[in-house]
C-alpha positions in Angstrom: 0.0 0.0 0.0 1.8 3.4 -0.7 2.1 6.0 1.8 0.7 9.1 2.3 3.4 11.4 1.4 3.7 8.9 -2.3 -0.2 9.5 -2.8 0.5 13.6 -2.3 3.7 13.4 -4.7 1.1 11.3 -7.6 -1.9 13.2 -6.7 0.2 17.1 -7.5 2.9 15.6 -10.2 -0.1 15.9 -13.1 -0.6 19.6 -12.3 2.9 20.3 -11.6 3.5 18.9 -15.4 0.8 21.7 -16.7 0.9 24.9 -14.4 4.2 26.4 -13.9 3.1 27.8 -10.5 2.5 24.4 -8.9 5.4 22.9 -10.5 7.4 25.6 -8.6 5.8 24.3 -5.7 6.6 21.0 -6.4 10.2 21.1 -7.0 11.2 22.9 -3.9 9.1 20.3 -1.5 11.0 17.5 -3.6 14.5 19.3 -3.1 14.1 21.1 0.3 11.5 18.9 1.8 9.8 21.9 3.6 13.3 23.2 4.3 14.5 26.0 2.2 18.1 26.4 1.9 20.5 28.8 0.3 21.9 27.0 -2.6 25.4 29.6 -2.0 25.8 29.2 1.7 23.8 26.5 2.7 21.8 28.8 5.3 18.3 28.1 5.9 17.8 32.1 7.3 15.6 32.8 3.8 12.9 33.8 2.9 10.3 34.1 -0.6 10.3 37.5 -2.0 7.2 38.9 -2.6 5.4 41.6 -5.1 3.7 44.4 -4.2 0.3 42.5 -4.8 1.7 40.3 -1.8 2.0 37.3 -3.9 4.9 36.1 -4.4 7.9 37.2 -6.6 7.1 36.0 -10.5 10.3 34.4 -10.8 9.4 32.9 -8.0 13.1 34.4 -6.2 14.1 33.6 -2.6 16.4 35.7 -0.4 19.0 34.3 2.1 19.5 36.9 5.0 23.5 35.0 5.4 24.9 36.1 2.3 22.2 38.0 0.7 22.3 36.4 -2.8 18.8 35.6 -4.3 18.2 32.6 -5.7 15.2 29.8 -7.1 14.9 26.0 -6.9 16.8 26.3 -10.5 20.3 27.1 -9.0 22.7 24.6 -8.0 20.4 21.8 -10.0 20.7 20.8 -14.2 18.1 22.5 -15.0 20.1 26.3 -14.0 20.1 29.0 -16.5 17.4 26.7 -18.7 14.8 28.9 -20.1 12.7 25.7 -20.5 9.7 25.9 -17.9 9.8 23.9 -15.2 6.3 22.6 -15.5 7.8 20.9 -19.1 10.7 19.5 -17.0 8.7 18.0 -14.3 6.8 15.9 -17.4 10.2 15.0 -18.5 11.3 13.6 -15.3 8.0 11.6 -15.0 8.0 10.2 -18.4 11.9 9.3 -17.9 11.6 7.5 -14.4 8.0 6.1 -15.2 9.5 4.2 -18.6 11.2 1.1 -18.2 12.9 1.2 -21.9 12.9 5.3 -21.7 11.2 8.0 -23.9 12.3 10.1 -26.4 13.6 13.4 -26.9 11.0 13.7 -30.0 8.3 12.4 -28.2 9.2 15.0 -25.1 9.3 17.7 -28.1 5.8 16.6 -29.2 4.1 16.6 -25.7 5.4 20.2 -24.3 6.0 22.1 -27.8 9.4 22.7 -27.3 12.0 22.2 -30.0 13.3 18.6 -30.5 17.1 20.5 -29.7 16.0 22.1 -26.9 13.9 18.7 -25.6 17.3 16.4 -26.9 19.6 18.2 -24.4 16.9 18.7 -21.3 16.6 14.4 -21.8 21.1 14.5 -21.3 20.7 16.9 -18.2 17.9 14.4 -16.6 20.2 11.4 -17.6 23.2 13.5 -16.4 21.1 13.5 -13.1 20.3 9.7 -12.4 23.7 8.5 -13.3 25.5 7.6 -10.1 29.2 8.2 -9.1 31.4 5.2 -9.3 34.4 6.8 -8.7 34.3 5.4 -4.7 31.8 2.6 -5.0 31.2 0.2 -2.5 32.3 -3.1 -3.1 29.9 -5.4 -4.5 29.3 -8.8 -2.7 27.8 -12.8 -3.1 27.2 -13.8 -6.3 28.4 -11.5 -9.3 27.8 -11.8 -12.9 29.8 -9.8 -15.3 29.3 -9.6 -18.9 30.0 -7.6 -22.0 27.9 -6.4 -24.8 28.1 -4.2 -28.3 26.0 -1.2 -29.2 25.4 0.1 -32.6 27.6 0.1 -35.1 28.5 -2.1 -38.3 27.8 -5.8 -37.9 30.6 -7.4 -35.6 30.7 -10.7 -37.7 30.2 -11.3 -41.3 28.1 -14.2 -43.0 26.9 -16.5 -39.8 30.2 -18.1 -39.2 32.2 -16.3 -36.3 35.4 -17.2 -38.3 34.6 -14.7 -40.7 35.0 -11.3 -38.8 34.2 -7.7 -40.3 35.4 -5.0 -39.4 33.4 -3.7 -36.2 32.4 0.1 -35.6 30.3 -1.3 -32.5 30.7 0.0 -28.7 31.2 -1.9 -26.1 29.6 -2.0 -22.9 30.3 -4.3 -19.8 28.1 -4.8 -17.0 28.4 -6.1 -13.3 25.7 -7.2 -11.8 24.9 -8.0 -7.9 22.5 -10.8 -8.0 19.5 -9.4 -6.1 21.3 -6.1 -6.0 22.1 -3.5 -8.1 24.3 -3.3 -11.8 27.2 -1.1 -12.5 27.5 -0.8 -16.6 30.6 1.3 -18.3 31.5 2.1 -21.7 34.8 0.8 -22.2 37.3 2.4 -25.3 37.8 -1.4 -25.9 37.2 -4.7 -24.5 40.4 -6.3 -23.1 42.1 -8.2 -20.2 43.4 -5.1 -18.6 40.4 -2.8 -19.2 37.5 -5.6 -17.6 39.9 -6.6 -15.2 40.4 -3.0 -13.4 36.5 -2.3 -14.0 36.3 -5.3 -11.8 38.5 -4.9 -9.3 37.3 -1.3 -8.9 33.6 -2.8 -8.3 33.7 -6.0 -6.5 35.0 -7.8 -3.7 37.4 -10.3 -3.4 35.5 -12.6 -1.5 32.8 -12.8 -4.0 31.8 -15.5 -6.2 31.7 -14.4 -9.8 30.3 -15.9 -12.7 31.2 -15.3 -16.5 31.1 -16.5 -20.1 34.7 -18.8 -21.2 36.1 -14.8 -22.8 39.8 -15.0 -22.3 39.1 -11.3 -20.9 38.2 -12.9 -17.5 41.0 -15.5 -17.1 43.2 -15.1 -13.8 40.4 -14.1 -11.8 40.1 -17.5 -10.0 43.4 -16.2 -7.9 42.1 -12.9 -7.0 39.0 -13.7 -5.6 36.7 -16.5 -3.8 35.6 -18.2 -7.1 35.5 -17.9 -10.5 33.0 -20.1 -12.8 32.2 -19.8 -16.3 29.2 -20.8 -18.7 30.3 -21.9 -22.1 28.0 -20.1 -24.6 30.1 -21.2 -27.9 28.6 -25.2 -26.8 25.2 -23.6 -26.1 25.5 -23.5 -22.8 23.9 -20.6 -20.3 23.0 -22.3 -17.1 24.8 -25.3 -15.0 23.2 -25.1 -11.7 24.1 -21.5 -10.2 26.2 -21.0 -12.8 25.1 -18.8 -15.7 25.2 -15.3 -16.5 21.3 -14.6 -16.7 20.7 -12.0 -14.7 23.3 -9.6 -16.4 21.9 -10.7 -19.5 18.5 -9.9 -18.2 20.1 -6.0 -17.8 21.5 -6.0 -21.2 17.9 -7.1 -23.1 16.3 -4.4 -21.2 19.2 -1.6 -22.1 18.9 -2.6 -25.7 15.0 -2.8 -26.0 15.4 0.5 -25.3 18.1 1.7 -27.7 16.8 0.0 -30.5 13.1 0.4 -29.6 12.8 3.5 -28.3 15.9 5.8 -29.2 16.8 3.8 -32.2 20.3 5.1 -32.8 22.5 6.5 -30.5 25.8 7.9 -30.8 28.7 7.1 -28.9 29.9 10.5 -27.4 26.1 10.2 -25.9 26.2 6.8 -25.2 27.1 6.5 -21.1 24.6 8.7 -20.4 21.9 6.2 -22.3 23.9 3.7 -19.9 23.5 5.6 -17.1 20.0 6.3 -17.4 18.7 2.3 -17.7 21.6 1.5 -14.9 19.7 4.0 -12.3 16.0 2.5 -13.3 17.3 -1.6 -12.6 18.7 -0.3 -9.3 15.1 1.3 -8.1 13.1 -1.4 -9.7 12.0 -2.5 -6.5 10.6 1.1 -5.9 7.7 3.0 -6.7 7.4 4.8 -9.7 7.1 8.3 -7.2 9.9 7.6 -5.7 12.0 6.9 -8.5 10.9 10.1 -9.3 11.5 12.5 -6.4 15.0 10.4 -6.2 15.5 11.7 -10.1 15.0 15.1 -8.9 16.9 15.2 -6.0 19.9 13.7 -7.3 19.6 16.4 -9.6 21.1 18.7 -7.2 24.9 20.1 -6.9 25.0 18.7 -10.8 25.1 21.0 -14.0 25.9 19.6 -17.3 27.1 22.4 -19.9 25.2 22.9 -23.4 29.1 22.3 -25.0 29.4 19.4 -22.8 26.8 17.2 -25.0 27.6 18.7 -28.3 30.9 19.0 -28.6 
């Protein structure tokens, strides 16, 4: 049964998404959680300016009596300095975190009338905001699968025989997942021994249990951690008990329904924030779609992704 405070966050998200004033409103109780605080200085001593009508300021400023700088719920968050309204990216944030293979920037561009540019680089700045900081992760634990997959591109083999490689203009993108826990996914420059290998080490604990295809990428591992089993999917091969690399699998179908489905082609300068995106929605699948929301927008804080940034 939800909560009260999920029922209140579905019950004003549809008006937030269509009047500019409540969506105001319901950004800063998402952010500040009835606690105002000064962006600048990290005061809470402010306070909403107001007009002379008594109604409050019409770009909706706040004042902090500490440093004196005005600010609104905009600064310090990716969506500072946009002149997009913020009722169009509330919508955005709900269609992002409420689709399990994403939406588009067209169909963001069709539903709120902005441009398809303008919708293209508010979708980079939400995905900016869900992806997650790996550069001190905690160790993962238990039972870990790890795979690799390849995005896009030319075909990787030609004819049906693997003997007869192509050239390959595909990108890779590996994938370690904590069974019954959450995934870290990476693009890599190039799939190798020394590349995987320092992803993994990075991510996982030695005393976990890991499970991989027979790639010569993952040899050696047996001696740095618990155990190290493999599924042989060149004999057809993808499960032996608790062996098998399933669940990582599982991650990849759902990142590439999306891709193919949904965004159809996506470049590679642009592709690990695609991977970040789908990487934040397996790790709150157990969560409501509200809160997968809210979390969206708070992590959205202390962020800011540059226009030159994306298009460069």
């Amino acid at each position: 049964m939800k909560n009260i405070n999920e029922r209140e966050t579905m019950a004003a998200l549809p008006r937030a998404c269509s009047d500019e004033t409540a969506a105001v409103l319901f950004l800063e109780a998402q952010r500040w959680s009835g606690k105002p605080t000064c962006p600048h200085c990290d005061s809470e001593d402010v306070y909403q300016m107001k007009g002379r009508d008594g109604n409050r300021n019409k770009r909706f400023l706040w004042l902090c009596k500490a440093c004196g700088k005005q600010f609104t719920v905009r600064v310090g968050t990716v969506f500072e300095d946009s002149r997009i309204p913020l009722r169009h990216w509330c919508y955005a944030f709900w269609a992002a975190c409420a689709s399990k293979k994403g939406v588009s920037a067209l169909q963001i561009s069709r539903m709120t009338g902005v441009s398809y540019k303008s919708a293209l680089f508010m979708m980079h700045r939400i995905r900016f905001a869900m992806t997650d900081d790996h550069s001190l992760p905690e160790p993962m634990t238990g039972a870990v699968e790890i795979d690799e997959t390849y995005v896009g591109g030319k075909p990787r083999y030609k004819g049906t025989k693997r003997k007869k490689m192509g050239p390959s203009d595909k990108t890779p993108v590996v994938a370690i997942v904590q069974r019954g826990g959450n995934v870290r996914a990476m693009v890599l420059p190039t799939v190798n021994a020394k590349n995987v290998k320092a992803m993994i080490r990075q991510n996982v604990h030695q005393d976990a249990n890991l499970y991989t295809d027979e790639s010569k990428v993952y040899h050696g591992l047996k001696k740095e951690y618990k155990a190290h089993q493999t599924v042989n999917h060149s004999k057809l091969e993808y499960a032996r008990g608790d062996v098998t690399t399933n669940t990582v699998e599982g991650f990849f179908s759902i990142f590439k329904r999306g891709l193919y489905g949904t965004f159809h082609s996506v470049s590679k300068q642009h592709l690990h924030r695609y991977v970040g995106e789908f990487e934040y929605k397996y790790n709150t699948r157990k969560v409501s779609d509200e809160e997968r929301i809210t979390t969206a927008i708070k992590k959205a804080e202390g962020k800011r992704l540059m226009y030159k940034e994306p298009v460069k």
